[in-house]
N, C-alpha and C positions, 0 to 999 in steps of 0.2 A: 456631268453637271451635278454639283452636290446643294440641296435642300434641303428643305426640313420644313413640314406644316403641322398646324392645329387646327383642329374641330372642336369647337363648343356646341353641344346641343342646346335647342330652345326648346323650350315648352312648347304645346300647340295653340296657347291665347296669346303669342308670342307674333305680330305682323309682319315689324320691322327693330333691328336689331344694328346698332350704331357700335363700330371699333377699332378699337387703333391698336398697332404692336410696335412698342419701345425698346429701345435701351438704352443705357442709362442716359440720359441729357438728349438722347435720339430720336425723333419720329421716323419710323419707318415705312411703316405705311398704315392709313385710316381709310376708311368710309362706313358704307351702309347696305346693310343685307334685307330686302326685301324677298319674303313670300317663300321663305325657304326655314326651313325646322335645323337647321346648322350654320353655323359662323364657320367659315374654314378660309384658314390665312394660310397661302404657299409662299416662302422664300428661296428664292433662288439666289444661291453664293454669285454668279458673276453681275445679276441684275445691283445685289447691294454693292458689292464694285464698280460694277458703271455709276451709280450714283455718289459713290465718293465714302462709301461704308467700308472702307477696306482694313479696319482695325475689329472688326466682328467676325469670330468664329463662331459659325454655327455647329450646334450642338457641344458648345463648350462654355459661349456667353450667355449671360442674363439675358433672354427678351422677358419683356411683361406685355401680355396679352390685357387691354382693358374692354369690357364691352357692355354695353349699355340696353336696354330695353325695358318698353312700358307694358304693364299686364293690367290684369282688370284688377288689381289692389294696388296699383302706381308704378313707379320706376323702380327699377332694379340695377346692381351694377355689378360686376364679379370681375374683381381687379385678382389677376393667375400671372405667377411669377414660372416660367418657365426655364428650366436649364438642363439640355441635353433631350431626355428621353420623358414622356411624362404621363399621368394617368389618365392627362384631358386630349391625348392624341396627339400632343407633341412626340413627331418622330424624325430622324434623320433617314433621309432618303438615299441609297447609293448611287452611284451614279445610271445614264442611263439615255 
């Protein structure tokens, strides 16, 4: 089974943290991280093919990570363009 996830760290005034990961014209998948000091998105290659994603190579296409969170000086947003291997913990996973 071939994947690939990301970890974004949050800050510690950081509650709850809202995000979604695209490609391009794509939603793949969204929500919201509660009570946890990391955003961490797992993709799994056959789940994006059950869902009808079957023109996305992972670790070859563009995903963009977008994610959202409010601190005690307001919102925040950190839109991370991902491809392949990355320095925010995008990695491709073997299989397994």
């Amino acid at each position: 089974m071939e994947k690939i996830s990301f970890e974004f760290p949050l800050s510690a005034s950081v509650d709850e943290a809202h995000y979604s990961l695209t490609a391009p014209g794509l939603v793949i998948e969204e929500g919201t991280v509660s009570g946890s000091s990391t955003v961490t998105v797992e993709v799994v290659r056959d789940d994006l093919y059950d869902a009808g994603f079957t023109q996305i190579i992972l670790g070859a296409d563009t995903l963009q990570l977008s994610v959202a969170y409010e601190t005690p000086d307001g919102w925040e947003a950190q839109i991370l363009n991902q491809r392949g291997f990355s320095a925010l913990g995008g990695q491709v996973v073997g299989s397994g």
